[in-house]
C-alpha positions in Angstrom: -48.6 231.9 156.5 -44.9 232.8 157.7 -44.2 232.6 153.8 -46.5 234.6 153.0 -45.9 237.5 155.0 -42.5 237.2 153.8 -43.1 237.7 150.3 -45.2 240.5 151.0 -42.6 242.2 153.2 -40.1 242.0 150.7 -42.4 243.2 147.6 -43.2 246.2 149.6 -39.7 247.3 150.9 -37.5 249.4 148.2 -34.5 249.4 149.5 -32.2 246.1 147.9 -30.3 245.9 151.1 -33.7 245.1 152.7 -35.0 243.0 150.5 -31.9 240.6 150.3 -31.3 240.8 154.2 -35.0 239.0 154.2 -34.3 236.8 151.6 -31.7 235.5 153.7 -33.3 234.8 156.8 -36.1 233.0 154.3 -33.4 231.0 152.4 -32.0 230.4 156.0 -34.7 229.2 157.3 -34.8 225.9 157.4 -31.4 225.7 158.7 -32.4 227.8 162.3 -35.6 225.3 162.5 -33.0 222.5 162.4 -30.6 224.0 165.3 -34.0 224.4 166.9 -35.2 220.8 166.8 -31.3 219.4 167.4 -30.3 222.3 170.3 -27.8 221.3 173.0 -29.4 220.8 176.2 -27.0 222.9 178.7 -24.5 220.9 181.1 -26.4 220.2 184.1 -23.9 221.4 187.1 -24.5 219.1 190.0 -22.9 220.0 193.4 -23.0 217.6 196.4 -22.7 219.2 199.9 -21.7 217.4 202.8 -24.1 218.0 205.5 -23.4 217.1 209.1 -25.9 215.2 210.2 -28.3 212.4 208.7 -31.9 212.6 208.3 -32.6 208.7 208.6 -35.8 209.4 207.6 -34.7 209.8 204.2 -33.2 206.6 203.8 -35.0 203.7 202.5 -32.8 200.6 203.4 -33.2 196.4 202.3 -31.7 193.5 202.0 -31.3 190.7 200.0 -29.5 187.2 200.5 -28.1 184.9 197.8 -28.7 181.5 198.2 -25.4 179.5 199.4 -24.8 176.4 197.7 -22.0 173.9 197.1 -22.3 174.7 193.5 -22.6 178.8 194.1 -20.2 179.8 196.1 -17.6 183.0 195.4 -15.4 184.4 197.0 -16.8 188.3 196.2 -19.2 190.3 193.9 -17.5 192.6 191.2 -20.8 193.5 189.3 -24.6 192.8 189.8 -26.6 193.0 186.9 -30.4 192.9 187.4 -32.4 191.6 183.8 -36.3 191.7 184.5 -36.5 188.6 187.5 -33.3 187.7 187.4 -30.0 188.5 188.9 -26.5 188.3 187.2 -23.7 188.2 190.0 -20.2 188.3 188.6 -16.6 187.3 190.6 -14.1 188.8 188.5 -11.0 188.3 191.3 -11.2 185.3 192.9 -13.9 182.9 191.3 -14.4 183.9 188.0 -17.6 183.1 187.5 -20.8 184.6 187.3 -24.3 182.9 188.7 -27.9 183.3 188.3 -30.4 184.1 191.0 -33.9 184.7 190.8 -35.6 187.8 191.9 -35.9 186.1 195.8 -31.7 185.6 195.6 -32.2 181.3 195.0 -29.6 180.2 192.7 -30.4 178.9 189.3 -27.1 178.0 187.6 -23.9 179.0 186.9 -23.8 181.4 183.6 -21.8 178.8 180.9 -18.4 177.8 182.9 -14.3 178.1 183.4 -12.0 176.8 180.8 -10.9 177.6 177.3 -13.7 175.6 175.0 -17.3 176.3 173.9 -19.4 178.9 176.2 -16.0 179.0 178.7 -14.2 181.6 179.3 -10.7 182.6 181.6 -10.8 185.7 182.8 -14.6 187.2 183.1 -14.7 190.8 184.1 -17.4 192.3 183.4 -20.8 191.5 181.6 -23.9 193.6 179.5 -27.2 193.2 178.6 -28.1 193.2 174.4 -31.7 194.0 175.4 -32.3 194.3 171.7 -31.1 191.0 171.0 -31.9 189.3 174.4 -29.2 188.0 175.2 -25.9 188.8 178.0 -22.3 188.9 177.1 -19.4 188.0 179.2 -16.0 190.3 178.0 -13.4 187.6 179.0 -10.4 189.6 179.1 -8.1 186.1 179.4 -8.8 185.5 176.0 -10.1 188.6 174.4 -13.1 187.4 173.4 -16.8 188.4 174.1 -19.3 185.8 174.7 -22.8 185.6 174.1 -25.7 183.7 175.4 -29.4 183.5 175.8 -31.5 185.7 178.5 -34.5 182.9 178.0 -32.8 179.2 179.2 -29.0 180.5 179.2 -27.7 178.8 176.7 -24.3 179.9 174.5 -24.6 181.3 171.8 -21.5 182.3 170.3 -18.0 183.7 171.1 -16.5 187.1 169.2 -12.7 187.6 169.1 -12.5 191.5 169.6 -9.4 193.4 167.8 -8.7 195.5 170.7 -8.3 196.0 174.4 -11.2 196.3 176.8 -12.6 196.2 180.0 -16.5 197.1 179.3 -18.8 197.1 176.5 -22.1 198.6 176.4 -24.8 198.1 173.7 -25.7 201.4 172.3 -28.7 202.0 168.9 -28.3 201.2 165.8 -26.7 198.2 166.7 -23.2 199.6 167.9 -21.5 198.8 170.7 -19.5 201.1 172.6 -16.2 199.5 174.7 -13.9 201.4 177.0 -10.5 200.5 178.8 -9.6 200.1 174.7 -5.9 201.9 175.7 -5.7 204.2 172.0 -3.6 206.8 172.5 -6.5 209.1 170.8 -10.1 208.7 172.9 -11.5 206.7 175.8 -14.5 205.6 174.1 -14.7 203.3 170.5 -18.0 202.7 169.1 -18.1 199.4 166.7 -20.5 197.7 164.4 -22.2 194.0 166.2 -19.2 192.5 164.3 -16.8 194.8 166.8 -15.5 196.4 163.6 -14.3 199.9 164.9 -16.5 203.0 163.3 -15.4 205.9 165.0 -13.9 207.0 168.6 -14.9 209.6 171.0 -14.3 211.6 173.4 -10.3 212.8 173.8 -7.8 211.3 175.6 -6.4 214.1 177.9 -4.6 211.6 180.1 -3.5 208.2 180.0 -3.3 207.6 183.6 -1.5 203.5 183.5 -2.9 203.1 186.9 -6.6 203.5 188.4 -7.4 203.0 191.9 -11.3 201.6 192.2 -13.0 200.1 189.2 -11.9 199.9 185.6 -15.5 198.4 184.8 -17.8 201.2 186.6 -17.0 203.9 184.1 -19.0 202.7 181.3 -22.5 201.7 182.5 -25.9 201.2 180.7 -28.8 202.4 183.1 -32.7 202.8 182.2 -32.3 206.0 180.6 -28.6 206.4 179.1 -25.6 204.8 179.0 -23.3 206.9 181.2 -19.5 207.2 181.3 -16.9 209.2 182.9 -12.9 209.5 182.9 -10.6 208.8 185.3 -10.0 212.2 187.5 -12.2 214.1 185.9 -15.8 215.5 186.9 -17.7 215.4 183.7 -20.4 212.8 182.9 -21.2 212.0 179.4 -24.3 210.3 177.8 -22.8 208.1 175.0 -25.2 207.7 172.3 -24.5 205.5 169.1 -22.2 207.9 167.1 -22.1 210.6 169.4 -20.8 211.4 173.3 -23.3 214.2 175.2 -21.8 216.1 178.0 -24.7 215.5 180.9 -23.4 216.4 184.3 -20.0 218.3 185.5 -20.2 217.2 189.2 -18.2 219.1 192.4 -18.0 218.3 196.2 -18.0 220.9 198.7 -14.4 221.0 200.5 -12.7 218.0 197.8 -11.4 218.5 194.7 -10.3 216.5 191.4 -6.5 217.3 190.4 -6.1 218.8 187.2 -5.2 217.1 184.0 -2.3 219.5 183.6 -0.7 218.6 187.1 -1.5 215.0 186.3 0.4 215.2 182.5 3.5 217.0 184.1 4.1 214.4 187.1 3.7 211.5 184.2 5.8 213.0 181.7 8.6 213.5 184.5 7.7 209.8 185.6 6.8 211.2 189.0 4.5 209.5 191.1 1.4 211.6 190.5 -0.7 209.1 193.3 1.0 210.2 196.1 0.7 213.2 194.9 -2.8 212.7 195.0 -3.0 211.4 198.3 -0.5 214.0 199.8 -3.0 217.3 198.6 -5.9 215.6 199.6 -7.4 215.4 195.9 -10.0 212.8 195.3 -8.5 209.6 194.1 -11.3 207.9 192.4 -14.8 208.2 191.8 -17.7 206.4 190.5 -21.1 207.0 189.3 -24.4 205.2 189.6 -27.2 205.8 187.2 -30.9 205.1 188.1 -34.4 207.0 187.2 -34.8 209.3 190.2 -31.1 209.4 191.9 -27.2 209.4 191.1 -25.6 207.9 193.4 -21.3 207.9 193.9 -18.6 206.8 196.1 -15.3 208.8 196.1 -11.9 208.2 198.3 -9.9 210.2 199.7 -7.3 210.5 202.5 -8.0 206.6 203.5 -11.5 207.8 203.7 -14.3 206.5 201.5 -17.3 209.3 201.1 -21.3 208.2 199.6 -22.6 210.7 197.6 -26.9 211.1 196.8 -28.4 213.1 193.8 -32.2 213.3 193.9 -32.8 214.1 190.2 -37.0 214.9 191.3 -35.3 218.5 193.1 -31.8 219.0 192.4 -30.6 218.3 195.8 -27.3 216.6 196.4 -25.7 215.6 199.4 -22.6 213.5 200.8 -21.2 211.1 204.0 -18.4 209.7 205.1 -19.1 205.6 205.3 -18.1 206.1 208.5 -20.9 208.7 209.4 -23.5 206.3 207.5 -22.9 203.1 209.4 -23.4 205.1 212.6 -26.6 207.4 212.0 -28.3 204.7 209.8 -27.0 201.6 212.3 -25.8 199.2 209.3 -23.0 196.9 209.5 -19.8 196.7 207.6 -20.3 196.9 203.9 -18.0 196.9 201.1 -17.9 199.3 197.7 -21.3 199.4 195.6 -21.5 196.2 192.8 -25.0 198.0 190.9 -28.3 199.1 191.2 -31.4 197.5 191.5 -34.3 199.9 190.2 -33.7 203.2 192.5 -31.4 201.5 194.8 -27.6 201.3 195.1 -26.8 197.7 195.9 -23.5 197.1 198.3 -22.3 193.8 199.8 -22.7 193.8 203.6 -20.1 192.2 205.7 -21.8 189.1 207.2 -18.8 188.9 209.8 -19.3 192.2 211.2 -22.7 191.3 211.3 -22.3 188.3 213.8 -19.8 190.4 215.8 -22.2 193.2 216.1 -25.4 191.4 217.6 -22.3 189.4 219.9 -21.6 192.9 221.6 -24.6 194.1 222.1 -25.1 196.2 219.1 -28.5 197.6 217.1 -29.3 197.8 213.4 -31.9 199.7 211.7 -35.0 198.7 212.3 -35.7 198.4 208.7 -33.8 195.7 208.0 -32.9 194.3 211.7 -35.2 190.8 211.5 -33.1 190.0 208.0 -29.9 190.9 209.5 -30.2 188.2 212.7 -31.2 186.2 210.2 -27.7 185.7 209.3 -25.4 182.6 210.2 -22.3 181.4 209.4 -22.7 179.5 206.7 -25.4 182.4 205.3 -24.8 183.4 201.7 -23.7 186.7 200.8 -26.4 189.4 201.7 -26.9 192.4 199.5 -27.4 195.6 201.2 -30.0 198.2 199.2 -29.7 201.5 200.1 -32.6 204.5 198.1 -32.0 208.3 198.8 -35.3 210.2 199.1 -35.3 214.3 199.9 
C-alpha cells in the first residue's frame, strides 16, 4: 500500500524537483526502517539521593552460613558465584581456593586444587560461568592461564594459555569472550574468539590509572540480563555485547562527585599523586556496581567512609547510606564489602566476631534474622549476609 501511494504521488506531481525529492525518500526507505528497528535506546541517567533516615520496612534482610570443615576453610570471600543450586565461593588473597556449597551452604568439594599440574592452578582470582557450554572457569593469574571444568560432577576439563593480561573474563554471544584488566594502551575491554584469539577492543582508554583502590574483578560482571562493566573513576555503565559496548546508565550521588579524567591525566603525567588528591577534595575513590533483575545496587568510598547505594529499577528511585547509618537503623553486625548477588539480593560477609561481642554487651539485631545470628559460635563458618532493597 505505502508503495502504491507513492507511485501515484509521484505520477501526478509535475514539478521534477518533486518527483525526485519522493523518489528519494522511496529509494531511502529501507535504510530509515533499519535505524528504526536498530535505534539507540537513550542513556538512562540514574541519581542516588542520600536520604536521612531509613525506612527499615523496605529492607528485606537473610542469612546464610557456609558449612565449616577441616577440608573448607578460608581465610575470606573475594567472589560468590551462584549457578542454579549451587554456590561458587572464591579466596583470591589468602587461600586461593574456591569451594562448592549447595544451596543450604554444606560443602561439597573443593573446585580442582593448588599447584601447577592438571586442573591446578596458583593464583585464582576470579571465576565465570559458560552457561552455553556448562561449564565454570577459574582465570589463574599466577600462570596466565584460564581453566575449565564441568558444572555437572566438577570435573577438569581443560586449561587455555591466554596471550594477554587479565583480571576477568565474561562469556558474551556468539561464542566470544570479553576480558578486562588486559592493560592495552588503546581500550579497557578485548572481546576474543573461545580460542582467546583477540577480535576487536572496545571502549577507549581515557586513563590508565596503575593503581585501583577496591576491586579489579567487580568491573566486569555477567548478571541475568547483561553483562555490565564500568571504568575506574568514571560514572558510566556499559552493557557489553559480543562485538559491541552499549552505554546503559551514567550514574551521580547527591553531595559526592567522581574527579575528572582531565585532573586525573595532568597529576599522572606530572607523576603527582592523584590519590591523595582524591582523598584531599573529597572525590569518590572507588565504586562498584551490582547487577540484578529488579535493583542496582553499589558501594562507594570516600573520606574513610564507605557509602551503600539502592536502585529500584520497578520506579526509578535511588537512594544511599553511610554503612555506618545501615548497621544502626537496620541493627546488623559488622560486615565486610559485597562478594555478589544472589537473585535480587546483594550478598556481604558478616563479621562473626562482632557478632559474639554484640549479644556479650547487650546488643539487638533485626528481628529478621536475630534467631540465625545467635546461632553463631566460634568455630561457626562464615555467614553470608543478604541484603534486597524494596521502595
Amino acid at each position: 500500500m505505502f508503495f502504491a501511494m507513492i507511485f501515484l504521488t509521484i505520477k501526478n506531481i509535475s514539478n521534477s524537483s518533486g518527483q525526485l525529492l519522493l523518489i528519494s525518500i522511496l529509494c531511502l526507505w529501507p535504510f530509515f526502517q533499519g535505524c528504526k528497528e536498530h535505534r539507540v535506546e537513550p542513556l538512562q541517567n540514574i541519581q542516588f539521593v542520600e536520604e536521612n533516615i531509613i525506612d527499615i520496612a523496605r529492607f528485606e534482610l537473610s542469612t546464610l552460613e557456609l558449612e565449616a570443615t577441616e577440608e573448607s576453610y578460608l581465610h575470606g570471600v573475594s567472589q560468590f558465584l551462584n549457578y542454579g543450586n549451587l554456590f561458587f565461593i572464591l579466596d583470591n588473597v589468602q587461600s586461593k581456593k574456591i569451594n562448592i556449597y549447595d544451596e543450604s551452604g554444606k560443602y561439597i568439594k573443593q573446585l580442582g586444587s593448588n599447584g601447577r599440574g592438571p586442573g591446578e592452578y596458583v593464583q585464582p582470582w576470579s571465576i565465570s560461568i559458560d552457561r552455553n557450554n556448562h561449564r565454570i572457569a577459574v582465570l589463574d593469574v599466577g600462570q596466565n592461564i584460564v581453566l575449565y571444568y564441568d558444572l555437572d560432577d566438577f570435573s577438569f576439563i581443560r586449561a587455555d594459555h591466554i596471550p594477554f593480561n587479565a583480571t576477568k573474563m565474561e562469556f558474551l554471544g556468539k561464542g566470544n569472550i570479553g576480558w578486562y584488566g588486559s592493560q592495552t594502551e588503546n581500550a579497557y575491554i578485548l572481546i576474543t574468539d573461545s580460542l582467546n584469539n583477540i577480535i576487536q577492543e572496545l571502549i577507549p582508554r581515557n586513563f590508565n590509572p596503575g593503581y585501583i583502590k577496591g576491586s579489579a574483578t567487580k568491573n566486569l560482571s555477567a548478571s541475568d540480563s547483561m553483562v555490565l562493566f564500568y571504568t575506574p573513576h568514571s560514572p558510566i555503565l556499559y552493557d557489553i555485547n559480543a562485538d559491541s559496548a552499549k552505554l546503559k546508565h551514567h550514574v551521580s550521588f547527591e553531595n559526592f562527585d567522581f574527579p575528572s579524567i582531565s585532573e586525573l591525566t595532568n597529576f599522572k603525567e606530572n607523576n603527582d599523586d592523584y590519590i591523595n588528591y582524591i582523598k584531599e577534595n573529597s572525590y569518590i575513590q572507588f565504586c562498584d556496581f551490582y547487577d540484578t533483575p529488579t535493583n542496582l545496587y553499589c558501594n562507594f568510598f570516600v573520606d574513610k567512609k564507605m557509602y551503600f547505594g539502592f536502585y529500584d529499577k520497578s520506579n526509578n528511585r535511588a537512594i544511599y547510606h553511610s554503612k555506618d547509618k545501615l548497621m544502626e537503623f537496620l541493627k546488623i553486625p559488622q560486615f565486610f564489602n559485597p562478594v555478589g548477588v544472589l537473585k535480587d539480593f546483594l550478598i556481604c560477609r558478616i563479621n562473626n566476631v562482632d557478632v559474639l561481642k554484640n549479644y556479650e554487651a547487650g546488643a539487638v539485631h533485626n528481628k529478621q534474622i536475630d534467631k540465625e545470628l545467635r546461632a553463631i559460635e566460634e568455630d561457626s563458618g562464615f555467614v553470608m549476609l543478604l541484603i534486597k532493597f524494596n521502595d
